[in-house]
VEXNU-639332 format. One record per residue: residue in one letter; x, z, y of N, C-alpha, C in turn. Coordinates in steps of 0.1 Angstrom, whole numbers, padded with zeros to 4 digits, always signed. Atoms other than C-alpha are relative to their C-alpha. Last residue first. Example, Ala and Ser with C-alpha at 12.3 -4.5 7.8 and 13.67 -1.06 7.14 Angstrom:
// residues 2
S-0009+0000-0011+0137+0071-0011-0008+0008+0011
A+0009+0000-0012+0123+0078-0045+0009+0000+0012
This chain:
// residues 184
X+0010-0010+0002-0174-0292+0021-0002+0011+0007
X+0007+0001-0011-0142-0310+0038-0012+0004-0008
X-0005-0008-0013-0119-0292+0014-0012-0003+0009
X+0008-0013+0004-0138-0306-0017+0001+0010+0014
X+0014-0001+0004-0129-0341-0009-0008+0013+0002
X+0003+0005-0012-0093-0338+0006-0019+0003+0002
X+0009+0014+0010-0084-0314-0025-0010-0006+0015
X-0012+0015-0004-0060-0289-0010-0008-0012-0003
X-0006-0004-0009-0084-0254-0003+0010-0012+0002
X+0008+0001-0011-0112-0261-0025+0009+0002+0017
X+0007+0013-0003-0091-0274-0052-0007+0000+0019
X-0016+0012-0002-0062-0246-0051-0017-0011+0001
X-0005-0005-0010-0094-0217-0050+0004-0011+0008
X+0010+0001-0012-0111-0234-0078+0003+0001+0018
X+0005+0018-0001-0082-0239-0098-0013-0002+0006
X-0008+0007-0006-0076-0199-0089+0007-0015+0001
X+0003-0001-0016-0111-0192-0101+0016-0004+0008
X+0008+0010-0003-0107-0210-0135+0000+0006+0015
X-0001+0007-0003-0075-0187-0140-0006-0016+0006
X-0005+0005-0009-0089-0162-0136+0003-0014+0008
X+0011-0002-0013-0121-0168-0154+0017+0002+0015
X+0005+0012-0001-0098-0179-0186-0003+0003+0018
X-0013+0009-0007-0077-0145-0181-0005-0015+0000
X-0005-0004-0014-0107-0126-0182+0013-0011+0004
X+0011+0005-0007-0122-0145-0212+0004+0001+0013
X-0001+0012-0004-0087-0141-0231-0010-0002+0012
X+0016+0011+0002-0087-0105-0227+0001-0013+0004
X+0008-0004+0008-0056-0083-0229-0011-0006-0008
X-0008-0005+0014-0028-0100-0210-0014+0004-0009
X+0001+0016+0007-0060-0106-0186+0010+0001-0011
X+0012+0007+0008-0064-0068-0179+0001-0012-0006
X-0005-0003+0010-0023-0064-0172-0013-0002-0007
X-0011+0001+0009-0018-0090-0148-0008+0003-0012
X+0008+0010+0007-0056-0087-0122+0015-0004-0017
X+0013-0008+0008-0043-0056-0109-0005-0011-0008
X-0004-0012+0009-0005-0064-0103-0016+0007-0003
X-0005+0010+0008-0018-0102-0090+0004+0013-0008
X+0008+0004+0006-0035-0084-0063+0001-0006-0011
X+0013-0012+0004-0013-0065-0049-0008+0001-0012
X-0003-0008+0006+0010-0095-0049-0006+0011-0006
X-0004+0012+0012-0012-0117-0029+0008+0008-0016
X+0018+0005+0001-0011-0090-0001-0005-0005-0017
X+0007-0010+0006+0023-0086-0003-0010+0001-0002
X+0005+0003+0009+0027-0122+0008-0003+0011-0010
X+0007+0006-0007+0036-0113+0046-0012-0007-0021
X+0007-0016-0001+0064-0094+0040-0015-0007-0004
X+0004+0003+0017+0081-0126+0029-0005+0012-0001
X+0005+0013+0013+0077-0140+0060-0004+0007-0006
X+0019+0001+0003+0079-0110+0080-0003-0005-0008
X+0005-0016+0010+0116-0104+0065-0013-0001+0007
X-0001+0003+0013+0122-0143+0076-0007+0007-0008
X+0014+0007+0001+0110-0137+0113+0002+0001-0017
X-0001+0015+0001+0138-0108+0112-0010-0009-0003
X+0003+0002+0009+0122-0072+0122+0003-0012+0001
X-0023+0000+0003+0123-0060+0154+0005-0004-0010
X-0009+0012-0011+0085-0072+0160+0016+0002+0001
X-0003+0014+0003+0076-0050+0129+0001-0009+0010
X-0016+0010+0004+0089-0021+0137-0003-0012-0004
X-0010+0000-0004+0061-0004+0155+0011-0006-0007
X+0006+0002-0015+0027-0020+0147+0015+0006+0004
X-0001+0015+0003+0043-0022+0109+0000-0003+0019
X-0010+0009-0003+0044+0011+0113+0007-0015-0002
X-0011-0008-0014+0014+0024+0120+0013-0007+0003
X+0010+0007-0011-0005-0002+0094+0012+0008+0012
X-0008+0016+0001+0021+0012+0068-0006-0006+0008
X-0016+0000-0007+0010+0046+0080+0008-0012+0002
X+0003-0004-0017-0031+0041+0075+0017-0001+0006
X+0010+0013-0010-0025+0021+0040+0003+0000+0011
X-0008+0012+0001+0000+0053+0027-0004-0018+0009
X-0008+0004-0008-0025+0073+0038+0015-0011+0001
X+0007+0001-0013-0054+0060+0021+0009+0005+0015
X+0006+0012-0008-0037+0053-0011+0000-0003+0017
X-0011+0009-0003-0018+0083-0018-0004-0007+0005
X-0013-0013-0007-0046+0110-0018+0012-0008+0010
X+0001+0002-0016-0071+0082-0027+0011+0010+0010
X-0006+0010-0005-0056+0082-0060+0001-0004+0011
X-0013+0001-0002-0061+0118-0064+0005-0013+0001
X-0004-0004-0014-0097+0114-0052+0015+0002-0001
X+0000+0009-0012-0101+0086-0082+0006+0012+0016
X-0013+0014+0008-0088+0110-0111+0000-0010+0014
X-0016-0010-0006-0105+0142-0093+0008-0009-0006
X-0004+0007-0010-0137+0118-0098+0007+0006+0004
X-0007-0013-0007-0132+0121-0136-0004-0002+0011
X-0014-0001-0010-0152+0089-0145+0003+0015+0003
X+0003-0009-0011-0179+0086-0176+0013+0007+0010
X+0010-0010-0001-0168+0063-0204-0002+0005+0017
X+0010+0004+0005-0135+0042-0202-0010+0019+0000
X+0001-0011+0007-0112+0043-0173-0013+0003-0011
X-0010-0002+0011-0103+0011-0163-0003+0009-0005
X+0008+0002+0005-0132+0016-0135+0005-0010-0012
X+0007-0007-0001-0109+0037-0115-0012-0007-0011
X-0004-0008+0010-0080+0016-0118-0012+0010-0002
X-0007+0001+0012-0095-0016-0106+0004+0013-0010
X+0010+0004+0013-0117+0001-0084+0003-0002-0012
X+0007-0015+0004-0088+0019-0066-0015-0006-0004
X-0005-0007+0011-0070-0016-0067-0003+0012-0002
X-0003+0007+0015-0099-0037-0049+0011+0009-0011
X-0008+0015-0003-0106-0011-0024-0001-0005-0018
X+0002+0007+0013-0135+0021-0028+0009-0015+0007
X-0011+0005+0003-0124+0042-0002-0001-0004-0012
X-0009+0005-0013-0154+0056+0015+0009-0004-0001
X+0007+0011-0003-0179+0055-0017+0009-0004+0015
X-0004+0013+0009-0159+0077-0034+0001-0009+0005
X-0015+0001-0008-0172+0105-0010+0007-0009-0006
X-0007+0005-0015-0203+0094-0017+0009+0004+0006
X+0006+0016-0003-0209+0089-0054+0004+0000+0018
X-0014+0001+0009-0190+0129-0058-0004-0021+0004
X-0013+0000-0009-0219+0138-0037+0009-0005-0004
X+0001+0009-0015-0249+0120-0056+0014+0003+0009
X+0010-0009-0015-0236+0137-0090+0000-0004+0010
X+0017-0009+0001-0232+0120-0125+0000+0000+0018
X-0002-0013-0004-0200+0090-0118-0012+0007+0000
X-0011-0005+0005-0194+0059-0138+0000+0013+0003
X+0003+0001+0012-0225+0039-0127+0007+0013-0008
X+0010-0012-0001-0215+0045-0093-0004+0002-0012
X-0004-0007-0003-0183+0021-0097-0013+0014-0003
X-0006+0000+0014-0205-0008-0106+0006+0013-0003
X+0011-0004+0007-0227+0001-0073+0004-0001-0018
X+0000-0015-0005-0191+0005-0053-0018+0003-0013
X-0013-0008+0001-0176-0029-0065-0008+0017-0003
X+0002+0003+0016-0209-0049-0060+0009+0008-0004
X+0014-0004-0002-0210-0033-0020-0002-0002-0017
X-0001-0016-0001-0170-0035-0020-0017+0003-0005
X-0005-0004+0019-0172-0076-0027-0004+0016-0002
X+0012+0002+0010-0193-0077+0006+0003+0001-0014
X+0006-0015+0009-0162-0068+0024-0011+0002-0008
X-0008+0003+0007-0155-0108+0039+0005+0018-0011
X-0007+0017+0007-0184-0116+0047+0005+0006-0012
X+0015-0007+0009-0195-0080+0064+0003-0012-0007
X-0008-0010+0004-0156-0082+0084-0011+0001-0011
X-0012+0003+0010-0167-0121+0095+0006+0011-0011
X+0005+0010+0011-0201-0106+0106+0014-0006-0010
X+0010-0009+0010-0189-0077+0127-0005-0009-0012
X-0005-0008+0008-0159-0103+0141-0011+0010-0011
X-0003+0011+0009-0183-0129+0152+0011+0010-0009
X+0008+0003+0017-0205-0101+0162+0007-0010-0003
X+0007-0007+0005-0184-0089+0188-0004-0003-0012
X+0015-0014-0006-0166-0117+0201-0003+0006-0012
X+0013-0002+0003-0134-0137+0189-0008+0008+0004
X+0010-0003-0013-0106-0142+0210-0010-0002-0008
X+0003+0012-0003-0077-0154+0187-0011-0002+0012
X-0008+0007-0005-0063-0124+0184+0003-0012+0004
X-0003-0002-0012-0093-0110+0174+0010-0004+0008
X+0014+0006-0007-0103-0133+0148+0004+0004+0014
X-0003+0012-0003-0069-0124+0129-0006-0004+0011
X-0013+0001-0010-0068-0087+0135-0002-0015+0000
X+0002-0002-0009-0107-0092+0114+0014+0002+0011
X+0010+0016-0008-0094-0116+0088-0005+0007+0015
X-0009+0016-0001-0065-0093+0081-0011-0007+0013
X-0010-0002-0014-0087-0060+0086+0010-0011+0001
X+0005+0000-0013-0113-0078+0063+0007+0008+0011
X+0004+0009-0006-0088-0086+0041-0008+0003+0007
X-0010+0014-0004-0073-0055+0034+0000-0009+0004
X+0009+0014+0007-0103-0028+0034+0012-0012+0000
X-0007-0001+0015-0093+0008+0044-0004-0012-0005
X+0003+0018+0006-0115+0008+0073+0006+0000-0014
X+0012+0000+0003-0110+0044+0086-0009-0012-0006
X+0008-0011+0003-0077+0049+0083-0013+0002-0005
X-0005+0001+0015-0068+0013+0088-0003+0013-0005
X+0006+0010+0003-0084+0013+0121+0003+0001-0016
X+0009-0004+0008-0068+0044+0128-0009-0010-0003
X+0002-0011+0010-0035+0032+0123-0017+0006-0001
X-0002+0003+0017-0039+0003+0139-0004+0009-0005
X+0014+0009+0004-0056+0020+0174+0005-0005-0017
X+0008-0013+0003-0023+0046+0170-0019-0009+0001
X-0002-0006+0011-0001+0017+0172-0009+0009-0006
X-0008-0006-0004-0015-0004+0199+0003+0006-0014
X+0000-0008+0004-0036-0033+0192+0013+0009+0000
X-0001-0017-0010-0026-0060+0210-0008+0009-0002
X+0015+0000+0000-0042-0086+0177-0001+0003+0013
X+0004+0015-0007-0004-0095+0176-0010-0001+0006
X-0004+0002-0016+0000-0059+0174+0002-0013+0006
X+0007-0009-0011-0025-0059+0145+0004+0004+0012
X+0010+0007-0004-0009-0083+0128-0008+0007+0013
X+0000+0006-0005+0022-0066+0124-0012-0012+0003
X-0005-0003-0014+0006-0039+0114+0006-0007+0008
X+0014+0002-0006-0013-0059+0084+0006+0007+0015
X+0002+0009-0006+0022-0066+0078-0011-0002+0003
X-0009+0005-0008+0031-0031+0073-0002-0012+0003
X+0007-0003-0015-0002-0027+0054+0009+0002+0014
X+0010+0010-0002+0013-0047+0022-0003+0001+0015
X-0007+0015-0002+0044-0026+0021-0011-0012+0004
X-0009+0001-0012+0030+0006+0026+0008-0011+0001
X+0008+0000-0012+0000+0000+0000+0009+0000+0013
């Protein structure tokens, strides 16, 4: 999480967001692409609702995430403190766990998580403009990475999962290079 959300920090002082705005954005958001896509929008000069809409877009996974997730836990409180830092890899591990969930297994992952996230956002916003363009580069694909260490070790396991990956990342690559599909 402190390597990924360092370049969400340098986004975010592109965005001119100040350090202590990042951090608590990332504090209280916790969401990686839609603080991407939202520092993006804004630094480009998007309004209000074009950002509130792009961030409800692009977090709408959390809402299927968080009701699969609920399944897993008995008591209404324990469902909503959960419910404020449900990301893609604290689902993944959290709903790895077979049967009925600890949720002192998920709040000790949010222990790390959630500041880890909020700091690496902190300082990204301060060291990352001193920082060689190159070491943003390749900062810049942690993201991607994250993601590739939760989706690995399930598909190893299961063919079907690792078909469906793989059919969604020949989806991804078409809709994104493919002249035809692109302009849709």
């Amino acid at each position: 999480y402190l390597a990924v959300s360092f370049t969400l920090g340098i986004a975010a002082k592109n965005a001119g967001f100040t350090p202590f705005q990042a951090f608590l954005v990332s504090f209280t958001n916790n969401a990686s692409a839609g603080e991407f896509a939202g520092f993006t929008l804004i630094a480009a000069g998007g309004g209000y609702l074009e950002v509130a809409i792009l961030i409800l877009i692009t977090n709408a996974r959390y809402l299927l995430m968080s009701c699969a997730l609920s399944q897993k836990l008995p008591p209404m409180i324990q469902r909503l403190l959960l419910s404020y830092d449900v990301t893609d890899e604290l689902f993944g591990i959290s709903v790895a766990v077979p049967g009925k969930l600890n949720p002192y297994y998920s709040f000790g992952a949010y222990t790390v998580a959630l500041p880890g996230w909020a700091f690496g956002t902190l300082f990204g916003t301060l060291m990352g403009s001193i920082l060689p363009a190159n070491i943003v580069s390749a900062l810049s694909v942690g993201l991607y990475g994250m993601f590739l260490a939760i989706i690995i070790p399930p598909a190893r396991k299961n063919r079907i999962l690792a078909g469906v990956v793989l059919i969604s990342m020949g989806a991804s690559f078409a809709f994104t290079k493919l002249p035809v599909v692109h302009t849709l």
